[in-house]
C-alpha positions, -999 to 999 in steps of 0.1 A, spaced: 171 -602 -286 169 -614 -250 143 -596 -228 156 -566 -206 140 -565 -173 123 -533 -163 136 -531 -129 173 -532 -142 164 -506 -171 155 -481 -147 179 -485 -124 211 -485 -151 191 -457 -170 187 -434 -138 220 -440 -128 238 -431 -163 217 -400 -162 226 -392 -124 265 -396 -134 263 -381 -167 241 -348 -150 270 -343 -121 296 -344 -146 278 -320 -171 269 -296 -141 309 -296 -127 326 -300 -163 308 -269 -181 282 -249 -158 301 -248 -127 319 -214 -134 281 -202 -145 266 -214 -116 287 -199 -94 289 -161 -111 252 -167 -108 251 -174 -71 272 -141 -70 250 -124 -86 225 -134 -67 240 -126 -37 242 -92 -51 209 -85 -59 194 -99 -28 213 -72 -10 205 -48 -33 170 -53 -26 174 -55 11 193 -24 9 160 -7 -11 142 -11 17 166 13 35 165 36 8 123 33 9 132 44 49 153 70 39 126 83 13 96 77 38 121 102 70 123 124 47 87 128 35 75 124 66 101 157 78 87 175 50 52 173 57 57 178 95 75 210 86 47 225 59 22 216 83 40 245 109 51 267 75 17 270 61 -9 263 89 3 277 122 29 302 117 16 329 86 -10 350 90 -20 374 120 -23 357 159 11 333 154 21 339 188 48 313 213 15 296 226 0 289 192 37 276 179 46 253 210 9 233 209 16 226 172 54 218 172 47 196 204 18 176 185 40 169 156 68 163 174 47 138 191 38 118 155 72 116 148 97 95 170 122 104 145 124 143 159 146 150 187 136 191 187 119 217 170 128 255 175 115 289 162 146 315 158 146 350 149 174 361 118 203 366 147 198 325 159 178 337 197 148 311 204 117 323 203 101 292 207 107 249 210 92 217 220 118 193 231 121 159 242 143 171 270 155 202 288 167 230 268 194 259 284 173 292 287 180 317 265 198 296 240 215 314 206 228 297 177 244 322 167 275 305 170 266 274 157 284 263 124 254 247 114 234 280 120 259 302 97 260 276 71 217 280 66 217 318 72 241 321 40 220 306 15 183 315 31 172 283 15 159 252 30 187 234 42 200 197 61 229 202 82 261 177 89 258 157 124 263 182 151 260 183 191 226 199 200 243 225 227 209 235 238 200 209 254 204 213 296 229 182 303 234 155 278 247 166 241 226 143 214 238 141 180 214 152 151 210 169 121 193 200 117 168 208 92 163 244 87 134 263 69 140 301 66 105 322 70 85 352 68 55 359 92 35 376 117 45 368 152 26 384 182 16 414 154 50 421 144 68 405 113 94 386 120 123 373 96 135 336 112 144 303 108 121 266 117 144 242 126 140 204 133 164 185 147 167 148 135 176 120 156 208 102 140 193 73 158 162 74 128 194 78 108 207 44 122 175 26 118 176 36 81 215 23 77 200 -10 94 197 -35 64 189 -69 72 210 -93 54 242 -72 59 254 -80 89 289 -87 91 295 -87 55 290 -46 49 273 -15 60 260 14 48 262 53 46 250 83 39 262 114 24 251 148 13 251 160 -26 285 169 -26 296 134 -10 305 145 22 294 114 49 264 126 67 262 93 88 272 54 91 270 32 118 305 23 119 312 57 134 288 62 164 282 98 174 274 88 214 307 97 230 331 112 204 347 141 206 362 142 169 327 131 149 346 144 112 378 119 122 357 91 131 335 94 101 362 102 75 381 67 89 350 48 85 348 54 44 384 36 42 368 7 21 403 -18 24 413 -46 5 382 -70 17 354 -44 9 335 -33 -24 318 2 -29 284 -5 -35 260 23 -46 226 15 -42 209 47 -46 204 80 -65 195 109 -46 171 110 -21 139 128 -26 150 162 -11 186 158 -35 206 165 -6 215 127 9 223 99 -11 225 63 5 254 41 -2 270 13 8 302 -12 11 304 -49 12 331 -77 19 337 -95 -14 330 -128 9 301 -120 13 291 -120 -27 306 -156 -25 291 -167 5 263 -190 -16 284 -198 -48 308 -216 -20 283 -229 2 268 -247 -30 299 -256 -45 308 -277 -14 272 -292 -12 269 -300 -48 291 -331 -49 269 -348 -18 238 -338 -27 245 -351 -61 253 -381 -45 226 -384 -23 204 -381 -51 220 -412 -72 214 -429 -44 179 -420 -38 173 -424 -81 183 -461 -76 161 -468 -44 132 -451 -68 137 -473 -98 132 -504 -75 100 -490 -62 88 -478 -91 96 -511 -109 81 -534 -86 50 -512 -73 40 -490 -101 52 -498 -137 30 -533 -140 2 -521 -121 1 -488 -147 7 -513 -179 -28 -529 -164 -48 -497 -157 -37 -489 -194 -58 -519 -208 -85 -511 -182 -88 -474 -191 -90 -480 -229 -126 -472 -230 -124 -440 -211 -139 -420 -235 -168 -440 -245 -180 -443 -206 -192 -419 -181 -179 -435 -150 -142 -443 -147 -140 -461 -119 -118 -494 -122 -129 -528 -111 -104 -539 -85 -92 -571 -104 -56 -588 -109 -27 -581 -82 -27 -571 -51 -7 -546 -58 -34 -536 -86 -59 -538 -65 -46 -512 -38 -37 -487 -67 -71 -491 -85 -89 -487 -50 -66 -454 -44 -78 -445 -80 -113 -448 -75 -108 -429 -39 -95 -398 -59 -123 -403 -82 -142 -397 -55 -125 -366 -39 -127 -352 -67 -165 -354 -67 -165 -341 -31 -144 -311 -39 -163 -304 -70 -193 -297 -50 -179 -281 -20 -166 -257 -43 -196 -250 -58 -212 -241 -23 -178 -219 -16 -183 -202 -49 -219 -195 -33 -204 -183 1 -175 -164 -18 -206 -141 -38 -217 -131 -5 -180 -127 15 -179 -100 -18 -212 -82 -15 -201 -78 24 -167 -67 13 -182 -41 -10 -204 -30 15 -171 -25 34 -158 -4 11 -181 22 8 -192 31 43 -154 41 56 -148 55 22 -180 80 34 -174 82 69 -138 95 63 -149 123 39 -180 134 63 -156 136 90 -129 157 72 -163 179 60 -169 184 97 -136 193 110 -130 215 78 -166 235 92 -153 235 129 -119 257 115 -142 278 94 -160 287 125 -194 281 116 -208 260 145 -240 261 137 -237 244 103 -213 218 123 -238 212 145 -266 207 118 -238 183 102 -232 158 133 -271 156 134 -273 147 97 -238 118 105 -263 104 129 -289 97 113 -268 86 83 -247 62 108 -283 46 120 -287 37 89 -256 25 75 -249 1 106 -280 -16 106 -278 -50 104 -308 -56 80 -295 -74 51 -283 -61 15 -319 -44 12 -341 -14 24 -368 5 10 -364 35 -12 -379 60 11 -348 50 35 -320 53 2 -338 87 -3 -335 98 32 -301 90 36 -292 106 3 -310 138 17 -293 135 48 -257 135 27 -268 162 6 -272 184 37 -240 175 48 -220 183 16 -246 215 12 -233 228 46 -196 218 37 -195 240 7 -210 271 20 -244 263 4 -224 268 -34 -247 241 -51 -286 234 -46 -301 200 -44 -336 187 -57 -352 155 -52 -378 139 -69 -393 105 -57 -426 90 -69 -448 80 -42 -451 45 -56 -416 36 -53 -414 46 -18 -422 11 -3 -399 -6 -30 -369 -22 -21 -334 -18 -32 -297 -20 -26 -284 -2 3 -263 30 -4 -264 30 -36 -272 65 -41 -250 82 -21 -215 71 -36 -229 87 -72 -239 120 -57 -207 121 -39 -191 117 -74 -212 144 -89 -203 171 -58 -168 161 -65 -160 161 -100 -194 183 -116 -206 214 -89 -175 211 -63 -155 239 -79 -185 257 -95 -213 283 -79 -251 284 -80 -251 245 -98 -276 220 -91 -274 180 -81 -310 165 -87 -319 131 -77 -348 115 -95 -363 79 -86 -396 67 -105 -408 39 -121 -408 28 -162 -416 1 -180 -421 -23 -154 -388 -13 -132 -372 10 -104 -356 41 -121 -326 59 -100 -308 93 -115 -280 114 -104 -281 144 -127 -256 174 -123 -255 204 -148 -220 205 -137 -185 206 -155 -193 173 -175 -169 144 -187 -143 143 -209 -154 122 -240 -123 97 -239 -132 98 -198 -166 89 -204 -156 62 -225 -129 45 -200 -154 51 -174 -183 32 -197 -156 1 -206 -153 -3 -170 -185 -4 -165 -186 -35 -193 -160 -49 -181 -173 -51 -141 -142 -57 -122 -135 -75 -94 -138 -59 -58 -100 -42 -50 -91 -36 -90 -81 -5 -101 -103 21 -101 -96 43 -129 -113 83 -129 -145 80 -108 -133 70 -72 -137 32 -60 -176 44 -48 -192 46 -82 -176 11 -95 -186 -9 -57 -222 4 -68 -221 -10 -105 -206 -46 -88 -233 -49 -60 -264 -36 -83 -252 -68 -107 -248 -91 -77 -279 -80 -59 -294 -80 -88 -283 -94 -119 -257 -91 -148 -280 -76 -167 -286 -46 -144 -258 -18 -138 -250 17 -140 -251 39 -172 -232 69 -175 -240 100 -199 -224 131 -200 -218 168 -222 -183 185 -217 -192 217 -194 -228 211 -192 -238 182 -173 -238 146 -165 -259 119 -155 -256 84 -140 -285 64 -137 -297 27 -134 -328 4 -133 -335 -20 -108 -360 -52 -104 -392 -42 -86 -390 -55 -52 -416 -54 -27 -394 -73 3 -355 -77 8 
């Protein structure tokens, strides 16, 4: 049998299967190929068109808490009065660009009170209004259909009106009334605004009972006959596909749907059906340029590497001896180059493995000092509304000397006395936060005091025992405890609190084990406890870390041993 030369094997072999694949691909999965395309089509606008519903979902929740934040803080209670009302509707109109107006009415539609972004008519009554009648008949919470906003003084926006019925105390008489906010059907635009839909579709919204709340096709600036216009714009024709893309909103009033030109679910089957054929081309063309290449340049210079590489596994170093060819001799110095790389990028990762340990310690550091700012801040402003200066002030004074500590630039180390005073400094804070309901006891042996250890590492653990042991309880006790045994630093956090759960302590004990990564999950305990556990083990070793005990409605205790340390 005469020899076959490897240049022309590769070359007839690569085109058979370059011919035989285009003919395959055209003869039996074209049809697939191109449903699929459709399909994909499909679900990319599907998914584009979930980030409108995710809009739609995020107006609405932000509505909703704008409107409990006037329902529940500002207008029951004695003292709601028009000065009180106006400074709150005008600071959450302000967070919201989405809010055109917000009103207080009395049961017969007269404003009592607003905040506008423009000029309202005095004395304005929406009595008359359709809108109005609609939400006084069923003295539920309510969204209204697009509608001028006639009290504005000059131009007419369209919005919708969300209306809250109410029962309070206004200027020391009860009142019987309505909160309404008025929402911009430009928000509503933005939301109908899905990117990849553009001139193949649109979408819509409509209320529970499918009447069309809003689409884009029908804009509100300038008509006189909004219910026409919007009933014309649902007229799908011949070229468009209903397309629902979403189930009821969150408030189960609106519901967001959609239609779509059938070209537009073809547009990529076509377009590859018309580039198939050249690209397939192109590529047979390209697979026989290969096989030349690859004949001449790389098939006898591997056969030779082969014989050379034989002994691999009885050697450590598997370099290759330039030798033979040129063209040998430039692969096997290319080899030997990579070789080499490789060495190089062995040990720069094992310094970046080294830098990476302490980018994590930082970044757990990181975590825990907002985590406590945010909380001591809230504890503040939560004192200022009680009215109880005093403690405030006793509060800010305890932040400082907590911030001087936590922004020091010292390293990962400090001594105990400093870990004990700025757990004592938190204590008073959360002390003066809840009304003096728990006590606090600390216990420090004099000997440990000039030891070192991890920075705040005791505060995110009392924090935790506050929270979930005395928080909700009276006359309980948080103790700290630091000594020294059997030759290490001893750190408790005892509670005599509500306790754990025994399948909680034992989730919380696993993860413990199983020391997870900085920006995992962090399961029942809050992200403070398990940054503590992670740095204690990277400060300090694997074998150090926290141990959790507890008894169900009687106490708990985490606690933890550390290396003695007389410098950082």
């Amino acid at each position: 049998m005469a020899k076959i030369s490897i240049r022309f094997l590769l070359v007839a072999v690569i085109l058979l299967v370059s011919l035989v694949g285009m003919l395959l691909f055209h003869g039996v999965f074209g049809n697939l190929t191109y449903a699929a395309f459709s399909q994909l089509d499909l679900q990319i606008i599907t998914q584009n068109v979930e980030q409108s519903r995710l809009k739609l979902d995020a107006l609405i929740d932000k509505t909703a808490s704008l409107s409990q934040y006037l329902l529940s803080n500002l207008l029951p209670g004695d003292g709601a009065g028009k000065e009180s009302f106006q400074k709150a509707a005008h600071s959450a109109l302000g967070s919201s660009d989405a809010l055109h107006s917000i009103f207080l009415l009395d049961e017969g539609g007269k404003m009592l009170a607003f905040s506008s972004r423009g000029a309202l008519k005095a004395g304005y009554d929406a009595a008359g209004e359709d809108w109005f009648a609609a939400a006084s008949a069923s003295r539920e919470p309510s969204y209204s259909l697009p509608h001028i906003q006639r009290a504005r003084s000059g131009a007419y926006p369209w919005v919708v009106s969300i209306v809250y019925p109410l029962r309070t105390i206004w200027e020391g008489e009860e009142l019987s009334g309505y909160l309404v906010l008025d929402l911009s059907t430009a928000a509503l635009r933005e939301v109908c605004a899905a990117p990849g839909l553009e001139g193949e579709g649109y979408l819509y919204i409509t209320d529970g009972a499918g009447t069309l709340v809003y689409t884009p096709r029908a804009r509100a600036d300038g008509l006189r006959f909004i219910a026409g216009a919007f009933s014309a714009a649902l007229v799908p024709g011949a070229q468009f596909r209903q397309l629902e893309v979403s189930a009821p909103a969150k408030n189960g009033s609106w519901v967001l749907a959609g239609m779509i030109r059938e070209s537009g679910l073809r547009r990529s089957a076509e377009a590859f059906q018309a580039r198939s054929l050249s690209l397939l081309l192109v590529c047979i063309l390209l697979s026989l340029l290969l096989a030349n290449v690859t004949s001449a340049l790389i098939v006898k210079p591997i056969l030779n590497m082969e014989r050379a590489m034989g002994n691999a596994g009885t050697v450590r170093d598997l370099r290759l001896r330039p030798s033979g060819t040129r063209e040998f001799i430039r692969l096997a110095g290319r080899y030997n180059a990579l070789l080499d790389q490789i060495d190089g990028l062995i040990k720069d990762a094992t310094q970046k493995q080294a830098q990476l340990r302490t980018l994590e310690l930082a970044a757990l550091q990181d975590q825990i000092n907002p985590h406590f700012l945010y909380n001591t801040l809230d504890s503040i402003v939560w004192t200022l509304e009680d009215e109880r200066p005093k403690e405030a002030i006793e509060m800010v004074e305890a932040l400082a000397k907590l911030l001087r500590l936590s922004i020091h630039r010292g390293g990962n180390f400090h001594t105990v006395e400093n870990e004990i005073e700025h757990a004592r400094n938190y204590l008073v804070l959360q002390s003066a936060r809840l009304s003096r309901r728990f006590r606090y006891e600390i216990e420090a042996q004099s000997e440990a005091l000039g030891l070192y250890c991890p920075k705040i590492i005791l505060q995110p653990l009392i924090e935790n025992a506050i929270k979930y042991g005395v928080a909700h309880l009276s006359g309980r006790t948080v103790r700290l405890r630091v000594y020294l045994q059997g030759g290490e630093l001893k750190m408790q956090v005892y509670d005599d609190g509500m306790g754990i759960e025994s399948a909680t302590l034992e989730r919380l004990q696993a993860q413990m084990l199983k020391n997870p990564p900085p920006g995992g999950e962090t399961g029942e305990g809050g992200i403070g406890i398990k940054n503590v556990n992670r740095r204690i083990k990277l400060l300090c070793g694997e074998e150090y870390g926290l141990r959790i005990s507890s008894e169900m409605e009687e106490w708990t205790c985490v606690s933890y041993s550390l290396p003695l340390q007389s410098h950082p």
